[in-house]
GUKOL-717952 format. One line per field, with one value per residue (C-alpha): residue number from 1; residue in three letters; z, y, x. Coordinates in nm, 3 decimals, m for minus. Layout:
<sites>
seba <- [NUM	...]
semi <- [ALA	...]
c3 <- [Z	...]
c2 <- [Y	...]
c1 <- [X	...]
</sites>
This chain:
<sites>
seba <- [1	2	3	4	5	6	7	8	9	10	11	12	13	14	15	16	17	18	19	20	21	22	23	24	25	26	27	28	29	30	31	32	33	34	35	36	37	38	39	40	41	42	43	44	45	46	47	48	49	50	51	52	53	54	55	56	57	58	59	60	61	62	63	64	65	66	67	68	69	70	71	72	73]
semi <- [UNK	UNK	UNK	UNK	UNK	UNK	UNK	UNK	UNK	UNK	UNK	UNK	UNK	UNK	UNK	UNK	UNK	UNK	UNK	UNK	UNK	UNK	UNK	UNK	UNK	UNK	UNK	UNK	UNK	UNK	UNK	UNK	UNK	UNK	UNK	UNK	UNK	UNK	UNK	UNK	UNK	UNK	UNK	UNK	UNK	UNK	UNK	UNK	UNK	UNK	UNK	UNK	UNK	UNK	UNK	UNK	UNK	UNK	UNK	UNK	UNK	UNK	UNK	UNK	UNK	UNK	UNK	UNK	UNK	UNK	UNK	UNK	UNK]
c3 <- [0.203	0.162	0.417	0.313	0.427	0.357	0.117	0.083	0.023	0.174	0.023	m0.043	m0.332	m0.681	m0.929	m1.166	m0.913	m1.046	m1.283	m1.012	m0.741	m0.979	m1.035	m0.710	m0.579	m0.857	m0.762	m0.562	m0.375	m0.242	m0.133	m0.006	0.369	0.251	0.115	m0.248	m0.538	m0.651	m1.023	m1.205	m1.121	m0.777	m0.722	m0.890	m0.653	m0.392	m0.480	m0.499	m0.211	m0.014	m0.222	m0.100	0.294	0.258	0.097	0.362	0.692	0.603	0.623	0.450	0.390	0.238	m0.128	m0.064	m0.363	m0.363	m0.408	m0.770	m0.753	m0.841	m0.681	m0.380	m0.219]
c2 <- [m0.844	m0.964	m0.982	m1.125	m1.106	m1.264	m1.029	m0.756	m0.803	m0.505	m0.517	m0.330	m0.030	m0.142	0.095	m0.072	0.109	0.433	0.500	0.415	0.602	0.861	0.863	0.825	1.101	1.337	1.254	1.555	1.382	1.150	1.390	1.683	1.589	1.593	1.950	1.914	1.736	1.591	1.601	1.307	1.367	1.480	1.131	0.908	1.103	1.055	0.659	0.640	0.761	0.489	0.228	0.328	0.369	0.013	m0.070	0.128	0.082	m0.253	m0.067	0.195	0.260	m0.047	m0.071	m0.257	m0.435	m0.675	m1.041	m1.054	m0.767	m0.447	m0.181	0.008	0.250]
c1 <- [0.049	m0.321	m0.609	m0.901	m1.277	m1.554	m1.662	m1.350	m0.939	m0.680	m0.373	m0.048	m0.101	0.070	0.188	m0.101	m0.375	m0.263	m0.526	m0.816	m0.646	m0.625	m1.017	m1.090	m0.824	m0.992	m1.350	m1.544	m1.775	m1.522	m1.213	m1.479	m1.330	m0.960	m0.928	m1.038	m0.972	m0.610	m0.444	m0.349	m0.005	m0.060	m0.255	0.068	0.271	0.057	0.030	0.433	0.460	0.234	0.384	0.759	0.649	0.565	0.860	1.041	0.861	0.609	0.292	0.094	m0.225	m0.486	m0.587	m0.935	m1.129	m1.356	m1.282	m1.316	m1.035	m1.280	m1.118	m1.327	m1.104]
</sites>
């Protein structure tokens, strides 16, 4: 699924976002309000897991990038 602003997508997580959600899991500035840092591992885990709620239940939470597909969050 894909929603589209005018200057943002949201969109399901795919197993190719690993690498950013990764960086951005392991980045301290950005997961100082959810209890620390995560691993590499701990953030493909993490990322699985979203990806298979959706599969399951047809909603998760957003992977948001801008419209040239640069991944935000």
């Amino acid at each position: 699924m894909i929603i589209n602003s005018p200057r943002l997508r949201l969109r399901t997580w795919q197993v190719t976002d690993r690498d950013a959600f990764a960086g951005m899991q392991g980045h301290p500035e950005v997961m100082h309000d959810y209890g620390g840092i995560l691993s590499r591992s701990e953030s493909y885990d993490k990322l699985d897991r979203y990806i298979v709620t959706y599969e399951q239940h047809g909603y998760c939470r957003w992977a948001i990038e801008n419209l040239d597909g640069l991944f935000l969050g």
